[in-house]
C-alpha positions as CSV (number, residue, x, y, z in Angstrom):
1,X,18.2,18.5,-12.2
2,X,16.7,14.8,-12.0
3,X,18.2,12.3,-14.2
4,X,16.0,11.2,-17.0
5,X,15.0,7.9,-17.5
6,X,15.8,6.4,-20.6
7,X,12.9,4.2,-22.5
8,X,12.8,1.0,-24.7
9,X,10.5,0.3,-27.3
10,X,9.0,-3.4,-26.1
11,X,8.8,-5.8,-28.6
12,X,5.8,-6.0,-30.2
13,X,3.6,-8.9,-29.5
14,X,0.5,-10.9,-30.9
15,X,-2.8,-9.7,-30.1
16,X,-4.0,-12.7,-27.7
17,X,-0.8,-13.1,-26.2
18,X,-0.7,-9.0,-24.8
19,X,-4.5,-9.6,-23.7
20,X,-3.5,-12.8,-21.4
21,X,-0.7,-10.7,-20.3
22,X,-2.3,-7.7,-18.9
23,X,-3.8,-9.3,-16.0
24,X,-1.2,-11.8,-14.7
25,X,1.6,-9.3,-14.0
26,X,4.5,-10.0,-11.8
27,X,3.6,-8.0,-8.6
28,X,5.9,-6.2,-6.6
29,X,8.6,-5.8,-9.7
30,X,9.8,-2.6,-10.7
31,X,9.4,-1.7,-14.3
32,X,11.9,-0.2,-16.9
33,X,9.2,2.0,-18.4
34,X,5.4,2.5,-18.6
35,X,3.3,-0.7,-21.0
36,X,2.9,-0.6,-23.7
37,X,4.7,2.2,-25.5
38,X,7.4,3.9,-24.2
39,X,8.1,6.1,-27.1
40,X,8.3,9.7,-25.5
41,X,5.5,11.9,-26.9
42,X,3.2,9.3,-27.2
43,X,-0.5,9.6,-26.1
44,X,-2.6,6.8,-24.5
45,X,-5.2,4.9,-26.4
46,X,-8.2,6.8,-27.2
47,X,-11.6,5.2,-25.7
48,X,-14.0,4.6,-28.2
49,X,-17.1,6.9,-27.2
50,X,-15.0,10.0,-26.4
51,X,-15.6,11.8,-29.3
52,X,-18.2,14.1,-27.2
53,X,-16.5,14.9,-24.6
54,X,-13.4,15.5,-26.8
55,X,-11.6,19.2,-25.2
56,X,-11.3,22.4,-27.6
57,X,-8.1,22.6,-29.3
58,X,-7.6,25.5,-27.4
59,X,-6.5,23.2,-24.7
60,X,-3.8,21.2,-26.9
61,X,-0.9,23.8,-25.2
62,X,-2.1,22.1,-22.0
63,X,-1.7,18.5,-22.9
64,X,1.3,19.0,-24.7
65,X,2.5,20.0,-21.3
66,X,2.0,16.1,-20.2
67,X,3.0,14.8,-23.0
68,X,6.6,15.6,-23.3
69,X,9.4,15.1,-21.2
70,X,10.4,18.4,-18.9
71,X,12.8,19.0,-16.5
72,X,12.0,19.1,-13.1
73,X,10.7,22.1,-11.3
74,X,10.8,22.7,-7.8
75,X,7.4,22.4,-6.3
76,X,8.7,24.9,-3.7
77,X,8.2,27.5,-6.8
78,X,4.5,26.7,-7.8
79,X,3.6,27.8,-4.4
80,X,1.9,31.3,-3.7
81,X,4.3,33.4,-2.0
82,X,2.1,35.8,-1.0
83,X,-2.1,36.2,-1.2
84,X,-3.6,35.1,-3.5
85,X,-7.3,34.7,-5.0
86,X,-8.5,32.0,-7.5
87,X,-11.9,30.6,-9.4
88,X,-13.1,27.5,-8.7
89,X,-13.5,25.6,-11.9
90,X,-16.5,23.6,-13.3
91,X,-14.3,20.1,-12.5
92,X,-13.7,21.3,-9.1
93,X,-17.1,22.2,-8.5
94,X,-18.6,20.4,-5.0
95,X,-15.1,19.5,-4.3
96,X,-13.9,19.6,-0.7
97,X,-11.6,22.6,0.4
98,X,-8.7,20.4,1.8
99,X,-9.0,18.1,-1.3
100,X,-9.0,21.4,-3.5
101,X,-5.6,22.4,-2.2
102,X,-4.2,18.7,-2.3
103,X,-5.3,18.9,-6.5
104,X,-3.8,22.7,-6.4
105,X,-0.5,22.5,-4.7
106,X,0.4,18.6,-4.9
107,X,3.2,18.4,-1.7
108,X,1.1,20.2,0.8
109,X,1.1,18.0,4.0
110,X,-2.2,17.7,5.5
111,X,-1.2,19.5,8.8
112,X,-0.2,22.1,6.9
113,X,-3.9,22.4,4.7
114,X,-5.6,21.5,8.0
115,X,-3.3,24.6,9.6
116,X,-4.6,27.2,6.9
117,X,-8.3,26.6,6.8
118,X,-8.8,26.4,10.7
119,X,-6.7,29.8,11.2
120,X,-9.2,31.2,8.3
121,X,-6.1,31.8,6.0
122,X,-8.1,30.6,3.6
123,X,-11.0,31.5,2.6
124,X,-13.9,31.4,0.3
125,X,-16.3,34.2,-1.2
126,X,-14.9,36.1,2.1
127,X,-15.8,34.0,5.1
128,X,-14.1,31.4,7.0
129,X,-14.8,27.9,5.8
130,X,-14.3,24.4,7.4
131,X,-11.6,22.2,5.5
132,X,-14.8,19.4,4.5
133,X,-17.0,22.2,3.1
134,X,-17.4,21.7,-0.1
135,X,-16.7,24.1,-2.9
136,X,-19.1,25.6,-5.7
137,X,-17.9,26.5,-9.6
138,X,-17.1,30.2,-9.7
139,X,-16.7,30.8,-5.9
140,X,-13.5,32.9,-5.4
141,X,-10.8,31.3,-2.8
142,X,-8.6,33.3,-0.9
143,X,-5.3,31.1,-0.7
144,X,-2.5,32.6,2.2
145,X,1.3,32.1,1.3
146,X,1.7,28.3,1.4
147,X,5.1,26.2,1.8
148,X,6.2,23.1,2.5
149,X,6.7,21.3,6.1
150,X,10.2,20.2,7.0
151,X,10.6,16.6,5.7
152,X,10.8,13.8,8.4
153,X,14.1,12.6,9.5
154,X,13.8,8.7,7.7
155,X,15.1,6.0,10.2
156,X,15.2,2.4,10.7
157,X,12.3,0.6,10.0
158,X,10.2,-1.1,13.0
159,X,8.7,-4.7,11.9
160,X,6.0,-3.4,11.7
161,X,6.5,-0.6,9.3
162,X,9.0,-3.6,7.2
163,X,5.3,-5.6,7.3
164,X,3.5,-2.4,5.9
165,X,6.3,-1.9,3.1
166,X,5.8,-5.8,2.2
167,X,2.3,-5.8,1.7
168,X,2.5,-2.6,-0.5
169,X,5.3,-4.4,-2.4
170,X,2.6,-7.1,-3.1
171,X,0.0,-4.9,-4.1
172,X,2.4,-3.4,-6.7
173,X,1.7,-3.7,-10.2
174,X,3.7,-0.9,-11.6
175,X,6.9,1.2,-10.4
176,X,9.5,3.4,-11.5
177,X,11.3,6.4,-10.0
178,X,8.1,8.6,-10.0
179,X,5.3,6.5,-10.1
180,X,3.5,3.3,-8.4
181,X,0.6,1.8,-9.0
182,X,-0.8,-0.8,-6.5
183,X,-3.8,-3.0,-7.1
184,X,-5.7,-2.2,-4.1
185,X,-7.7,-4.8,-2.1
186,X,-11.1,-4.6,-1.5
187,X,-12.1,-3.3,1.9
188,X,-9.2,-1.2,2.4
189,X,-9.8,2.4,2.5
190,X,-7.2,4.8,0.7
191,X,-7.3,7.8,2.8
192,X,-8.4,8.0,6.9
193,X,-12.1,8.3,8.4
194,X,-13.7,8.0,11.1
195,X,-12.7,4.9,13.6
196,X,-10.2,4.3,10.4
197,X,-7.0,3.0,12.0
198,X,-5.2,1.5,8.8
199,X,-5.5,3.1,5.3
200,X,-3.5,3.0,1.7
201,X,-2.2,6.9,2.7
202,X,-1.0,5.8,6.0
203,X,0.7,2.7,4.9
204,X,2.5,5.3,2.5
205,X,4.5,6.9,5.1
206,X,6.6,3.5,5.2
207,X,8.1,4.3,1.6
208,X,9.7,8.1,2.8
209,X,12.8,8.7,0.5
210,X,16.2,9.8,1.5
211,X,14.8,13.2,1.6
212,X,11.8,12.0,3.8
213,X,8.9,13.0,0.9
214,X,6.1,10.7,0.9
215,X,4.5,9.4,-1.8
216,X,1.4,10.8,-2.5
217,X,-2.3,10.2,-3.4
218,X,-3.2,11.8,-7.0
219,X,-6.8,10.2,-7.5
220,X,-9.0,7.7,-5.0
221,X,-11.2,4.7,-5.0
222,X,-13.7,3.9,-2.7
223,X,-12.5,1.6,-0.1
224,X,-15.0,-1.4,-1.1
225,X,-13.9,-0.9,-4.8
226,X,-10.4,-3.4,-5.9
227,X,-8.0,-2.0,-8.7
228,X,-5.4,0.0,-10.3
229,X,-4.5,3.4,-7.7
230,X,-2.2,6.1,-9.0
231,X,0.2,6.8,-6.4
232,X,3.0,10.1,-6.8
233,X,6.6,9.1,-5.6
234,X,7.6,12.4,-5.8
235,X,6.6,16.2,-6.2
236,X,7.0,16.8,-9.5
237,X,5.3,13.4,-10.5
238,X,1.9,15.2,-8.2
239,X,1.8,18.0,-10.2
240,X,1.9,16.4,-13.3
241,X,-0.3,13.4,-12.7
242,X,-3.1,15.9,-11.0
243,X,-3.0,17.8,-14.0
244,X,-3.4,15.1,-16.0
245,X,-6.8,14.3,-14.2
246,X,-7.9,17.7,-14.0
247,X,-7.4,18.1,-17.7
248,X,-8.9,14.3,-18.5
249,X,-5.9,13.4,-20.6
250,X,-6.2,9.8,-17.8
251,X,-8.5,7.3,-18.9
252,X,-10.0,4.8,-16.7
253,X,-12.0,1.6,-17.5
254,X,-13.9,-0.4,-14.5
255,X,-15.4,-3.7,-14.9
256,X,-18.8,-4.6,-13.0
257,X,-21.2,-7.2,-12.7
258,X,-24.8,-6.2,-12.2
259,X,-28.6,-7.9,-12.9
260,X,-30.5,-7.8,-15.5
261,X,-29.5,-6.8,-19.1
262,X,-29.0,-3.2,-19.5
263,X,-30.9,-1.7,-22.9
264,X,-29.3,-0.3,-24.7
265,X,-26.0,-2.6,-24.8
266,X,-24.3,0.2,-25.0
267,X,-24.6,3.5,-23.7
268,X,-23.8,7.0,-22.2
269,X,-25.3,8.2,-18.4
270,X,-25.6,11.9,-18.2
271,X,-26.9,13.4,-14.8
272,X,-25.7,15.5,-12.0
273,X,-25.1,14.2,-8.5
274,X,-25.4,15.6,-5.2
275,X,-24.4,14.6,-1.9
276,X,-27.0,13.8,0.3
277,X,-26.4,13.3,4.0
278,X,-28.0,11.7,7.0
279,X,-27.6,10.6,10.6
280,X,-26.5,7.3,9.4
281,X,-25.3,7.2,5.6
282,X,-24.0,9.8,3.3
283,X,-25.0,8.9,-0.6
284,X,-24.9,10.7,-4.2
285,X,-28.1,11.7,-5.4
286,X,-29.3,12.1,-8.6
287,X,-30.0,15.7,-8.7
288,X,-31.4,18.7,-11.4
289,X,-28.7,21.6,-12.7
290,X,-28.7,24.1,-10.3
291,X,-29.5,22.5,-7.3
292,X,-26.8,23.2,-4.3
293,X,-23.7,21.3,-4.7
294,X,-25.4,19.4,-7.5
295,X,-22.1,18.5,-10.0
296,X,-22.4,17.3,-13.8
297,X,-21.3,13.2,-14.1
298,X,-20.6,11.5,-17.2
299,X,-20.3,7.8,-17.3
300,X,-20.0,5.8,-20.4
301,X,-21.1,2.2,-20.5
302,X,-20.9,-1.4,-22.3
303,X,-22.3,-4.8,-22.3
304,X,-19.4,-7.0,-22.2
305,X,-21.1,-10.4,-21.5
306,X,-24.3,-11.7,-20.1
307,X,-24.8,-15.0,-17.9
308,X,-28.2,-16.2,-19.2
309,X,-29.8,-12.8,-18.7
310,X,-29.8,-12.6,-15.2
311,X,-26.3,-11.2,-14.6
312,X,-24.3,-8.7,-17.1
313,X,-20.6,-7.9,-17.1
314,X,-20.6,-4.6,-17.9
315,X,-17.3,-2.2,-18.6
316,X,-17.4,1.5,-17.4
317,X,-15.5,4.6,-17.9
318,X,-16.1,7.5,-16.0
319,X,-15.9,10.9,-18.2
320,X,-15.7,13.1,-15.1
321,X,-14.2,11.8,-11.4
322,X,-17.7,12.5,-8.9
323,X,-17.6,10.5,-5.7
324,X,-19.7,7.3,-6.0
325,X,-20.3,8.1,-9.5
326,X,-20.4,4.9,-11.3
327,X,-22.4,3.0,-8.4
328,X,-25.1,5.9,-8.7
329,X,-25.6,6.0,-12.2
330,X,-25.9,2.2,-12.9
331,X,-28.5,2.5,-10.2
332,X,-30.3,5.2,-11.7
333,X,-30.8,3.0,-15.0
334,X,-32.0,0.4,-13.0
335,X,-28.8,-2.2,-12.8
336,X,-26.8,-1.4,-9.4
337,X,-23.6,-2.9,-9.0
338,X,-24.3,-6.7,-7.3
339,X,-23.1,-6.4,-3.2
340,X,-23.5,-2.3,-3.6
341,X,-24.9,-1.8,0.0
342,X,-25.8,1.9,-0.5
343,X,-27.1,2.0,-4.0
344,X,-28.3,-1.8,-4.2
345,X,-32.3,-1.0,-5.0
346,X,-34.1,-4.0,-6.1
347,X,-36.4,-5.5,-4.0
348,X,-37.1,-8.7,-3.7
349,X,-34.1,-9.8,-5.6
350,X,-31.9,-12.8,-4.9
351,X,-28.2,-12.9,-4.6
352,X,-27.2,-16.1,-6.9
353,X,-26.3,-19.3,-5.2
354,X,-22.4,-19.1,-4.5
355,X,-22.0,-15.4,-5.6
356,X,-20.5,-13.3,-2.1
357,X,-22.3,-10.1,-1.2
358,X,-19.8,-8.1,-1.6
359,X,-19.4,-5.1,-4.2
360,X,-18.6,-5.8,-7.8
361,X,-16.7,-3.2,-8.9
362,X,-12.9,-3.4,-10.0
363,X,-10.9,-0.3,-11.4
364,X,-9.3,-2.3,-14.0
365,X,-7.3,-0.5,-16.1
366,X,-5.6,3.1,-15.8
367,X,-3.5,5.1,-18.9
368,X,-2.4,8.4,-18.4
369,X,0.7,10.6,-20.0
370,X,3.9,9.9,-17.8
371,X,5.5,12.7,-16.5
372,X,8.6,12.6,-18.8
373,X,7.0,11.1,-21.1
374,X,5.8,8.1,-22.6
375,X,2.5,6.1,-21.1
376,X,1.5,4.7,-18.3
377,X,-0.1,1.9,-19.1
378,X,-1.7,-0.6,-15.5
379,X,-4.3,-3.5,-15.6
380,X,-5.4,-4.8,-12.3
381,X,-6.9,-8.7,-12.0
382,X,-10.2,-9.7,-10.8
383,X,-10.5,-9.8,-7.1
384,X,-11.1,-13.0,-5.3
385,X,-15.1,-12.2,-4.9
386,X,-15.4,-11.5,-8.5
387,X,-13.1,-14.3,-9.8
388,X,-15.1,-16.8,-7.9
389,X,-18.2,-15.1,-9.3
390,X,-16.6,-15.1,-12.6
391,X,-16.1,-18.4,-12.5
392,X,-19.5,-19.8,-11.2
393,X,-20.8,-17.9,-14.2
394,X,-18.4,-19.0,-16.6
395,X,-17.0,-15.9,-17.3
396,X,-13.4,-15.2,-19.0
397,X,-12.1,-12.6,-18.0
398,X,-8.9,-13.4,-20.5
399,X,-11.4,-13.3,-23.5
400,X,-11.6,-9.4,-23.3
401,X,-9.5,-6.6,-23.9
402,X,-10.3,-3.7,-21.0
403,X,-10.1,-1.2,-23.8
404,X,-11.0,-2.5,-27.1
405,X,-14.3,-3.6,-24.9
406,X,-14.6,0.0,-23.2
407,X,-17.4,1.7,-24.0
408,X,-19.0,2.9,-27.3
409,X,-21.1,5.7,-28.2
């Protein structure tokens, strides 16, 4: 059994003193509990705006499940033991088959996922599948007997691996025994590509226990995007944290700076989006219901502050988790995210004097039901590019609170 971690109640403080707070952190210092309530049971702030997308109380069993603390249980005994065949579900609709399993069966190495599809264990509505297929709601899975690879024997770090483990240290704004969160840089991708040689999932390997487990991704961020990334220190903190997204019990808030002054001030983007591929770029599409691999996005919006008309800070929060999915949608009401270089449309329109190309976007606060309990509560700074731009347009970013200034309906 894993030993509980035991919670204080922080003291409480003034209003503007918690806002200044949130985004000067001490980095790379490990936490006694999650900000700002560590009352087991508790639930994280409710958005303002979510009263539509609010989940029948059918589902209250589930997020009960999240919200109290439970003793550990063994990953090795969630996995099918023998065939199996599943649904895929409206959130996992035009999800990729090796991501599927990774949100499924959190502990699966990637060998192991990659091992399974390419034999044609798996497989989907009957036929073999390729592990970057993507996945359509209602399609029946086949999933063989799965298990867990033999952990790596953890030795002695090289200098280089002890320069890896640094830099994460830095990027740290939250940790305890099951959970980091790093603030990720801009221009750092969180998982591999092609020609990618370093990545946040490959820096991960540095931070193998005793027991060589990895920690492991539970939600991404595109690689130009800065901000707070969820990261699983151990199995039963995946399986929690996954279902947490998969259920939306996390909430996420993204700040944004874009042209123009969106009307209304306030706002919510319904459309679905589709993937759209070519020789050179792969984009999201704004797409009709039924159209192949077309998936339902939700994306609630705010005005936060305008710089004489030209430029608005805008705040975000993403109902539903699609790739690219706040970048599209601003676009499709006509304000793309300043330095997008895929979804960047205006013509004709001049980058301010002093302001870097560069995208935008920062994921700037993350809540979400601990695993045993209590709230995990992140706030990320600006990134240099923005801060600079913040600053050339007199922006405070200390003046607003990430969620009393989230989106309304």
């Amino acid at each position: 059994m894993s030993r509980r971690i035991k919670r204080m109640n922080p003291k409480p403080r003034e209003r503007d003193e918690r806002k200044e707070a949130r985004p000067h952190q001490a980095r790379g210092v490990k936490k006694t509990g999650p900000r700002p309530s560590g009352k087991p049971g508790s639930k994280p702030p409710r958005f303002a705006g979510e009263r539509a997308e609010r989940r029948p109380p059918k589902d209250r069993l589930e997020r009960t499940e999240f919200e109290r603390a439970a003793p550990e249980k063994p990953v090795e005994a969630l996995l099918p033991t023998k065939v199996q065949t599943v649904t895929v579900t409206a959130d996992e609709n035009n999800m990729r088959v090796d991501r599927f399993l990774e949100a499924r069966f959190p502990g699966l190495s990637f060998s192991h996922i990659q091992r399974v599809v390419r034999k044609g264990e798996l497989r989907v509505d009957g036929k073999r599948v390729d592990s970057k297929d993507r996945l359509e709601e209602g399609q029946s899975v086949r999933i063989p007997p799965l298990k867990l690879d033999a952990p790596k024997v953890v030795g002695e770090l090289s200098d280089a691996a002890q320069k890896t483990l640094k830099a994460l240290k830095e990027m740290t704004i939250y940790e305890d025994d099951d959970v980091l969160v790093l603030n990720k840089p801009a221009g750092l991708a969180v998982q591999g590509g092609s020609g990618m040689t370093r990545h946040i999932d490959q820096m991960l390997e540095v931070m193998r226990d005793s027991k060589g487990q990895k920690p492991r991704l539970v939600h991404r961020i595109d690689r130009e995007t800065s901000g707070c990334l969820l990261i699983a220190k151990t199995r039963f903190a995946a399986s929690h944290l996954t279902g947490a997204f998969r259920s939306r019990s996390a909430r996420k808030v993204y700040w944004a700076l874009v042209p123009g002054l969106p009307k209304p001030k306030q706002g919510r983007i319904s459309t679905f989006l589709a993937k759209e591929e070519s020789e050179d770029d792969t984009i999201m599409r704004i797409a009709q219901h039924g159209d192949e691999g077309a998936s339902h996005a939700v994306t609630y919006y705010a005005v936060v502050e305008t710089a004489g008309n030209k430029l608005t800070w805008v705040s975000l929060k993403p109902v539903t988790g699609r790739t690219h999915q706040l970048r599209a949608h601003m676009a499709h009401i006509g304000h793309p995210i300043v330095g997008d270089p895929k979804y960047f449309n205006i013509e004709n329109w001049q980058l301010p004097g002093g302001l870097q190309n560069r995208l935008h976007l920062l994921a700037r606060r993350i809540v979400i039901p601990h695993p045993r309990g209590g709230v995990i509560d992140a706030t990320a700074p600006l990134p240099p590019h923005m801060q600079q731009s913040w600053n050339l347009l007199g922006l405070d970013a200390s003046r607003f609170d990430p969620i009393e200034n989230a989106p309304e309906e």
